[in-house]
C-alpha positions as CSV (number, residue, x, y, z in Angstrom):
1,X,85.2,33.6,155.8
2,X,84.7,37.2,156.9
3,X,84.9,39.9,154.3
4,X,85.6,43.6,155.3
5,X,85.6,46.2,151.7
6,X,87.4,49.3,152.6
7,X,86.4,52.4,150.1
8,X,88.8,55.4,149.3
9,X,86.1,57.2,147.7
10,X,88.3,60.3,146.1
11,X,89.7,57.8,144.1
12,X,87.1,55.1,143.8
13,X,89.1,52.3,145.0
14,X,88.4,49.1,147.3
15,X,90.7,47.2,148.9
16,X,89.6,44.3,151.2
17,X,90.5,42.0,154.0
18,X,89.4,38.2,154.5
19,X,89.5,36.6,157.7
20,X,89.4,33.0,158.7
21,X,90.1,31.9,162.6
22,X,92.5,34.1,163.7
23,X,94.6,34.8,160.2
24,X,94.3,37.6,158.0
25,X,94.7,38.0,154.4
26,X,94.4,41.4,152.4
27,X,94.0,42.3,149.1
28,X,95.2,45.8,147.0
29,X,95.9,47.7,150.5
30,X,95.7,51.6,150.0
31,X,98.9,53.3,151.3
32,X,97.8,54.3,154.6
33,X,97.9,50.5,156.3
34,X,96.1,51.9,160.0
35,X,92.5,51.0,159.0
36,X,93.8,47.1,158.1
37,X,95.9,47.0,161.2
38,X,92.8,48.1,163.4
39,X,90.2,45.7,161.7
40,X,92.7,42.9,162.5
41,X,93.0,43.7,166.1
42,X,89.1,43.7,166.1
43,X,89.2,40.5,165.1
44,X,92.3,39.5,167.0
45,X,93.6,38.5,163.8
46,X,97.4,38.0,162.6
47,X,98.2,39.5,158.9
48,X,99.9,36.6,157.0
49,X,99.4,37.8,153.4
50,X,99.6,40.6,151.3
51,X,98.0,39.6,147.4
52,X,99.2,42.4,144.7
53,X,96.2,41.8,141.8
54,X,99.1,43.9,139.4
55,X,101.2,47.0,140.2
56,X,98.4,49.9,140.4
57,X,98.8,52.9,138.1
58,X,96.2,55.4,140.5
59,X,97.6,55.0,144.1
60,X,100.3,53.9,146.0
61,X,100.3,50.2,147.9
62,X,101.5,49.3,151.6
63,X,102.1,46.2,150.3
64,X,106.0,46.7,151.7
65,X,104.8,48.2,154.6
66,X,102.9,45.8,155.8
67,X,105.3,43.0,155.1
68,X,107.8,44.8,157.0
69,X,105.2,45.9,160.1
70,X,103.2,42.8,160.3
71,X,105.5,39.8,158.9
72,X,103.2,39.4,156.1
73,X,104.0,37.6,153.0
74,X,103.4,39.2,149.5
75,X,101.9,37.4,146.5
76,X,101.6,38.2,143.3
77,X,102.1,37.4,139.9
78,X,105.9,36.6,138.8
79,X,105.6,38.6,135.4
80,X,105.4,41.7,137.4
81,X,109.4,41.6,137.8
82,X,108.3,42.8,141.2
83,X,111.9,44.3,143.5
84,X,110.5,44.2,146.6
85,X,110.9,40.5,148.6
86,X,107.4,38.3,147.3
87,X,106.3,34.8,146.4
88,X,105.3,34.3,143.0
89,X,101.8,33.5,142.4
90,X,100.3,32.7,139.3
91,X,98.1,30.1,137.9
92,X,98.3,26.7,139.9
93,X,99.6,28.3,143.0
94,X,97.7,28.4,145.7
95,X,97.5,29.4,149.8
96,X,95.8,28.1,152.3
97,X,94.3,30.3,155.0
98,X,92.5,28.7,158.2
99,X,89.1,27.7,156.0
100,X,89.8,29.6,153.0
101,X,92.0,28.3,150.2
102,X,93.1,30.9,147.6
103,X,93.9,30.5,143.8
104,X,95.3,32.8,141.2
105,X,93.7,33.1,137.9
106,X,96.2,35.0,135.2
107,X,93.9,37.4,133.7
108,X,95.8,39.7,131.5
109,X,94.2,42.8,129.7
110,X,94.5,45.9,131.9
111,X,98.1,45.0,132.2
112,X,100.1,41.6,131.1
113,X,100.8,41.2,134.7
114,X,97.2,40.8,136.3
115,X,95.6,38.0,138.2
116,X,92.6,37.7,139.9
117,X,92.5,36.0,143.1
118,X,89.9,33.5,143.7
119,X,88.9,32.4,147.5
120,X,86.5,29.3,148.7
121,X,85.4,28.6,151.9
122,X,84.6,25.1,153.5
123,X,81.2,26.1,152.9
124,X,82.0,26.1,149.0
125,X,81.4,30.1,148.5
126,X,83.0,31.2,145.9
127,X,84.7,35.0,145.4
128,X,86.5,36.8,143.8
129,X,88.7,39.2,144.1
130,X,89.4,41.0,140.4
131,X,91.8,43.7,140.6
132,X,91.5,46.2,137.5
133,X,90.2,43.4,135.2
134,X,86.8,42.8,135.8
135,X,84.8,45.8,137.0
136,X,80.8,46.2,137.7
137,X,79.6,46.5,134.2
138,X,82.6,47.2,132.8
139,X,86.6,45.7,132.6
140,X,89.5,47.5,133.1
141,X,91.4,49.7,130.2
142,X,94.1,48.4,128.2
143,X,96.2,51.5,127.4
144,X,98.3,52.0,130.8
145,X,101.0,50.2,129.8
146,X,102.4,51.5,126.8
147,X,104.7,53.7,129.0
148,X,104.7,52.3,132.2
149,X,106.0,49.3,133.9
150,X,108.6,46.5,133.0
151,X,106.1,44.8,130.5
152,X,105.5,47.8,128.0
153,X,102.9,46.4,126.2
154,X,101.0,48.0,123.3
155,X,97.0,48.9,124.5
156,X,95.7,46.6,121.2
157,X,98.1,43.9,122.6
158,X,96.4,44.1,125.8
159,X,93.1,44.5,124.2
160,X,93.0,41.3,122.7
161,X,94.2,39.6,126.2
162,X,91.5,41.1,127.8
163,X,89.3,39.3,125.3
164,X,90.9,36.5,125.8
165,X,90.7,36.6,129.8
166,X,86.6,37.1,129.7
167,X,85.9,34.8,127.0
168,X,87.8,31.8,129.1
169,X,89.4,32.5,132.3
170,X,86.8,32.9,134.8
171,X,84.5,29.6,133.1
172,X,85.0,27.3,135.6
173,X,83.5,29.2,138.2
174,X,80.4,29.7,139.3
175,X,77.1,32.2,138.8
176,X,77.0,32.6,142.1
177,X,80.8,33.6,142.7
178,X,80.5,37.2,144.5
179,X,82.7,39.3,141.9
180,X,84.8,42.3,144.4
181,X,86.6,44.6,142.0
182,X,89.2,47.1,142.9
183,X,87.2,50.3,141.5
184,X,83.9,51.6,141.2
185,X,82.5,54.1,139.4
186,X,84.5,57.7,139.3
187,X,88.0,55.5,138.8
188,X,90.1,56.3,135.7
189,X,90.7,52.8,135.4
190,X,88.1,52.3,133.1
191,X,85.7,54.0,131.3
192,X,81.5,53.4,132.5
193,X,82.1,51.6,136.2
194,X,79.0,50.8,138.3
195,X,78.2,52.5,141.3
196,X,78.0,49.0,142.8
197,X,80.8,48.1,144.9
198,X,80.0,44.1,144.2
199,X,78.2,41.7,142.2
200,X,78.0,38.2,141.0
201,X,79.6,36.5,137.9
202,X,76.2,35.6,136.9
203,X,75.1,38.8,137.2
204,X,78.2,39.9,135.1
205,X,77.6,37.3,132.2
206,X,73.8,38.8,132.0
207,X,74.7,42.9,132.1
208,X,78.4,43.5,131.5
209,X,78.6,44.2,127.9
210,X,82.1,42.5,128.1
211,X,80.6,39.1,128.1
212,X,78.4,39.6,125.2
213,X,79.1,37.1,122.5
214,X,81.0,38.9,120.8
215,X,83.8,38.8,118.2
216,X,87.6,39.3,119.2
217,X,87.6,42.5,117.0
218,X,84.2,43.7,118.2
219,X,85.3,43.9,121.7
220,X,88.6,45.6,120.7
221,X,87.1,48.3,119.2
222,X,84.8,48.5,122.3
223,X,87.3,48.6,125.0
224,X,89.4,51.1,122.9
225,X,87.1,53.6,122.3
226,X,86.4,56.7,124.7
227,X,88.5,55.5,127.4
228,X,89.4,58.8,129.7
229,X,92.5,60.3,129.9
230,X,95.7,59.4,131.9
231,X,97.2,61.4,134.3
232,X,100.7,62.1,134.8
233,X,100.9,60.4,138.0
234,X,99.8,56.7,136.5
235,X,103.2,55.4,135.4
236,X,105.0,57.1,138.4
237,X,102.9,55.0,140.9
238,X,103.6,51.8,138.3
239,X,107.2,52.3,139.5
240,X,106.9,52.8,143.2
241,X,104.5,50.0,143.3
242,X,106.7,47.6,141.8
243,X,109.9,48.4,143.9
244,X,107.5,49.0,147.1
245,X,106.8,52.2,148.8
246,X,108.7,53.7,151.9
247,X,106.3,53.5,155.6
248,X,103.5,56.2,154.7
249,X,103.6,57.8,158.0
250,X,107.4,58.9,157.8
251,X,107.0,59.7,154.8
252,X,104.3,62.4,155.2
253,X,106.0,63.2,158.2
254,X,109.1,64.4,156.8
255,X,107.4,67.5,154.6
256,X,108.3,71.4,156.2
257,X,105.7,73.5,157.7
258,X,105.5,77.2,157.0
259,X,103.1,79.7,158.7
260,X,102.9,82.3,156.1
261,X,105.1,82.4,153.0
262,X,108.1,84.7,153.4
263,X,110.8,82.1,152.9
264,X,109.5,80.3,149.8
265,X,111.5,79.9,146.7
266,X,109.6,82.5,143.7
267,X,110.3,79.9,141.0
268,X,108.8,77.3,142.4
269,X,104.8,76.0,141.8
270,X,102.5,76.6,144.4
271,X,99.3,74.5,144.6
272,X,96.4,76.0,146.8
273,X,94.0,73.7,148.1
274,X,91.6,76.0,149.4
275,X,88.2,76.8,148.0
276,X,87.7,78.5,145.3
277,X,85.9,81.3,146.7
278,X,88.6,81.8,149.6
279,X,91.4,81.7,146.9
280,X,89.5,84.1,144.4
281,X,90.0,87.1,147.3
282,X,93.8,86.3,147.6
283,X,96.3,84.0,147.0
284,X,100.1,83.5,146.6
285,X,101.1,85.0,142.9
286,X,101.1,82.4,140.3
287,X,99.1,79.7,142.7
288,X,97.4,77.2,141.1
289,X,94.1,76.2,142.6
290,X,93.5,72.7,143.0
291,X,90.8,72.0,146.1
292,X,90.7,69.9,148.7
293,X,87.7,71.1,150.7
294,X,86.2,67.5,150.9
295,X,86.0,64.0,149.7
296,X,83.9,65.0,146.3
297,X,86.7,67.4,145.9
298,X,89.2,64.9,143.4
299,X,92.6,66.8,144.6
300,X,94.1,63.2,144.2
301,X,93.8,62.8,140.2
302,X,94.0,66.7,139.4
303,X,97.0,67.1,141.2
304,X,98.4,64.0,139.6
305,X,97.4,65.4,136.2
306,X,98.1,68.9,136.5
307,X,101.9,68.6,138.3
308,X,104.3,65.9,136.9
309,X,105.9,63.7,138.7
310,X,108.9,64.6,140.9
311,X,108.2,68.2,140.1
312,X,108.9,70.2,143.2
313,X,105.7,72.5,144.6
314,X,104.6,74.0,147.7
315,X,101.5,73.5,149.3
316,X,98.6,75.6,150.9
317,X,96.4,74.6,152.9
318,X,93.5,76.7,154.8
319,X,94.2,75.8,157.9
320,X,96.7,73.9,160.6
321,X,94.1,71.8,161.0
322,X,93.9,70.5,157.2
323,X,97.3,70.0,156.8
324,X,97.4,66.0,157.9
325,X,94.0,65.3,156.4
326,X,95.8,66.9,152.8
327,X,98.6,65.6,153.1
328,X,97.4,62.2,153.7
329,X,95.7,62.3,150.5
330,X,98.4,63.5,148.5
331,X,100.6,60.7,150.1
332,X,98.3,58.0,147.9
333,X,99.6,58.9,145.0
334,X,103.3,59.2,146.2
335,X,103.6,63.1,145.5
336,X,104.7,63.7,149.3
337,X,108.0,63.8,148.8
338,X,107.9,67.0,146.2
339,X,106.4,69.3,148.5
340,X,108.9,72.0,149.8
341,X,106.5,73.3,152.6
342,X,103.1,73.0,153.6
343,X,102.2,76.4,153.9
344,X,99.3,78.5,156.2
345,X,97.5,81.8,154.8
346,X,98.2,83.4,158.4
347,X,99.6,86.3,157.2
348,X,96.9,86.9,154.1
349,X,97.5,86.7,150.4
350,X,97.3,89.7,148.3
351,X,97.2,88.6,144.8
352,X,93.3,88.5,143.9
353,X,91.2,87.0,140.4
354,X,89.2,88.9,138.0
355,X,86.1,89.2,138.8
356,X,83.6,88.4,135.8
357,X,80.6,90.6,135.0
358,X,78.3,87.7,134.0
359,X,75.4,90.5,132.1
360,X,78.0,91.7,129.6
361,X,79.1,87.9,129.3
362,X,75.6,87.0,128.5
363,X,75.2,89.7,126.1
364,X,78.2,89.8,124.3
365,X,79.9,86.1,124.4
366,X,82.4,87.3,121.2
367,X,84.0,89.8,123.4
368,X,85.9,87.2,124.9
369,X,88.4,83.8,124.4
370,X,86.1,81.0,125.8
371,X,88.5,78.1,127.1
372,X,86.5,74.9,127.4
373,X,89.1,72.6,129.7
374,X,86.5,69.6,129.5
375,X,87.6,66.0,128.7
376,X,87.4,65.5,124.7
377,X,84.6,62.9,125.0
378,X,82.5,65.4,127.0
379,X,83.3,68.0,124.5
380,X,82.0,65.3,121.5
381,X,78.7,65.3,123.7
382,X,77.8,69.2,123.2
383,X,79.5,72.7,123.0
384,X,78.2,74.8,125.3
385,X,79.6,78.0,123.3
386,X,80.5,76.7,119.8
387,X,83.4,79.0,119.2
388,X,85.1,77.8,122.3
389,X,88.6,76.4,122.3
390,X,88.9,73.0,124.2
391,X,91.9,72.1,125.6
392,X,91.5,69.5,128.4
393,X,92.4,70.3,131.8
394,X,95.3,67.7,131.9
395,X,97.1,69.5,129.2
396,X,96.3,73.0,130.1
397,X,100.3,74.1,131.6
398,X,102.0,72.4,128.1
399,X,99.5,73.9,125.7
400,X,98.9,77.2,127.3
401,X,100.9,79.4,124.0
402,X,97.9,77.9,122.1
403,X,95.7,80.5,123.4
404,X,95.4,84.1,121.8
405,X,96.0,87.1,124.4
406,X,94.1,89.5,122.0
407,X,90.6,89.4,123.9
408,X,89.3,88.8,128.2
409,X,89.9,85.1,128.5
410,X,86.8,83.1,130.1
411,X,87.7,79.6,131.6
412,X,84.4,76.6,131.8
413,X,84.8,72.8,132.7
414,X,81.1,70.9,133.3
415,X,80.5,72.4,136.8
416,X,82.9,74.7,138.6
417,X,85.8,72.2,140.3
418,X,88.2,72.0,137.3
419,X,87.0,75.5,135.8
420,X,88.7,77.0,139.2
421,X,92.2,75.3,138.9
422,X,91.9,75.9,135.1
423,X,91.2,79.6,135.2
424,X,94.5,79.7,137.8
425,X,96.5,77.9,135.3
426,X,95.9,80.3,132.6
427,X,95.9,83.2,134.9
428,X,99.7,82.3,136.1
429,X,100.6,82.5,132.2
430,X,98.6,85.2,130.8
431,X,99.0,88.7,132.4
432,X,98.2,90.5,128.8
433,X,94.3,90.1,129.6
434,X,91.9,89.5,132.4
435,X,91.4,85.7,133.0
436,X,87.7,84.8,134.6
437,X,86.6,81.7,135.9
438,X,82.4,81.3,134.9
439,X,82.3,78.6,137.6
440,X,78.9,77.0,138.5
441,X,77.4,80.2,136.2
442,X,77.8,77.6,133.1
443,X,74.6,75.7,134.3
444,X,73.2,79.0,132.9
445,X,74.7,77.5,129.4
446,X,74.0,74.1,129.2
């Protein structure tokens, strides 16, 4: 069997495709299908299934797309309750592909609904495909589904499972079965995921911490602790990807275009995905800056933790010629359809941000508010200013009121990305006092 791993680095995510003679199977698509369709006609290959590892909580699947575009057939488990046409496939079930025969292992602990598909070749390879449940070094996190999904089950609940499912489910197979998981490190899937983008299970039972013998209340404790935050977004894509999302391309098609912003609506959000630096000499009033300059540039997850779901918001981008590339990558987490407008800077921006003079910073730090919008756990590793008040960047817009307006408010994440959408967040709220971003200046204070 051939195997072709596709990476969406912004949100750490791989998706594959197998191919035996001329059939094609694929596994987790991403929402944009193009890149599945054009490695099939490479290999003049027909797409005859679509497997669904569990309904993903950090992007949108084609799955429905491709079933409807390339007479593919879905499979996945039946406890995901799944609307959209599918064959069940769960434990004992099992497809036969050209050379390759697949198998589904139930593996619950990131959700009730998981499985892991295992592939073997006539040449006895063994692989396998592992969704959000076993990772490189890590497994997947068991809190997702307390409010998300048809199976609302409680993160202990799922801890446990997830216990369960490495202690026994994957036993039967092999040392040398290649392990593909469905994230890599940077995913907020889990909480300390290689940068490896494979392994083997051998390797796994020597270095993943989650096959240590262990006991049952060990590991929970483990795999509850420090996990990061959720975004807003997560249960939102839960639901699309159960009932199956509309044809991506339509879909992004359908959103307005606007050069310059006369005719937007004043009460509604604006998200500006420019740099920081370009925003900083003018923006719309009461943007929020969220970048999108380039693929390190997460505008995926903040956007999906800073703007709720189905909340309305226009868009700007720098240029006509970022507007697909943007709006592509909002797409993958379903948020296309709450844009009013894409909008173009054509005409200039007048509102501007405070500039900070970084010598009386240094000098006199007690002059001002100090926001620290860093994740908790990053907080527990070391104040950079111990007076600081932390509030992470997730929860910035519903506990803004907790922040006093009686002194210059400074804004600092760990290196300048989230510091720049933060310091626009408070800045839409707080006109009593100058807001400053420190930016990349708090390398000065670490």
């Amino acid at each position: 069997m051939t195997i072709k791993q596709f990476e969406d680095k912004p949100l750490a995510h791989y998706s594959y495709a197998i191919v035996s003679g001329d059939k094609m199977a694929l596994v987790d698509p991403a929402r944009d299908p193009k890149p599945y369709y054009r490695f099939a006609e490479e290999h003049n290959a027909q797409i005859i299934a679509v497997f669904e590892t569990h309904p993903h909580a950090d992007f949108i699947s084609s799955h429905l797309q491709i079933k409807k575009e390339a007479g593919a057939t879905i499979y996945t488990s039946k406890m995901v309750g799944a609307d959209y046409p599918h064959t069940p496939f769960d434990e004992g079930d099992t497809l036969v592909m050209g050379e390759v025969t697949f198998s589904a292992i139930n593996t619950p602990g990131h959700s009730p609904d998981s499985i892991t598909i295992h592939a073997i070749d006539s040449d006895n390879n063994h692989v396998i495909f592992s969704g959000d449940t076993l990772f490189i070094g890590d497994v997947g996190r068991p809190d997702l589904r307390e409010k998300a999904g048809n199976m609302r089950a409680k993160r202990e609940e799922l801890a446990k499972a997830m216990y369960q499912t490495i202690t026994h489910k994957y036993n039967a197979l092999p040392d040398t079965t290649i392990v593909y998981p469905a994230h890599g490190a940077g995913s907020l899937c889990g909480k300390n995921l290689s940068s490896e983008a494979s392994s083997t299970l051998g390797n796994e039972r020597m270095g993943n911490w989650a096959f240590k013998k262990q006991t049952e209340k060990e590991f929970v404790a483990q795999i509850l602790a420090d996990q990061p935050f959720i975004p807003s977004y997560f249960g939102f894509d839960v639901d699309i990807n159960k009932r199956g999302a509309d044809n991506f391309e339509s879909s992004v098609a359908d959103v307005p275009f606007l050069i310059g912003s006369a005719a937007i609506n004043k009460d509604i959000l604006v998200v500006d995905t420019r740099d920081a630096s370009d925003f900083k000499k003018g923006h719309l009033p009461g943007a929020i800056n969220i970048m999108a300059c380039d693929e390190d540039d997460k505008i995926e997850t903040w956007l999906g933790a800073i703007v709720q779901p189905e909340e309305p918001f226009y868009l700007v981008v720098s240029s006509i010629t970022k507007r697909q590339a943007v709006l592509e990558r909002i797409g993958k987490i379903g948020y296309e359809k709450q844009i009013k407008a894409i909008i173009t800077p054509i005409k200039g921006f007048k509102s501007t941000s405070d500039q900070l003079d970084m010598e009386a910073f240094k000098k006199r730090p007690g002059n001002y508010t100090i926001v620290d919008i860093r994740n908790e756990s990053e907080v527990n590793e070391g104040k950079y200013f111990e007076n600081a008040i932390n509030i992470p960047l997730n929860e910035l817009r519903a506990d803004i009121d907790d922040l006093p307006k009686d002194k210059p408010i400074v804004v600092h994440c760990a290196g300048g990305y989230r510091s720049a959408a933060g310091t626009s967040i408070v800045a839409r709220n707080i006109t009593e006092v100058p807001v400053f971003d420190l930016g990349e200046n708090v390398e000065e204070f670490k």
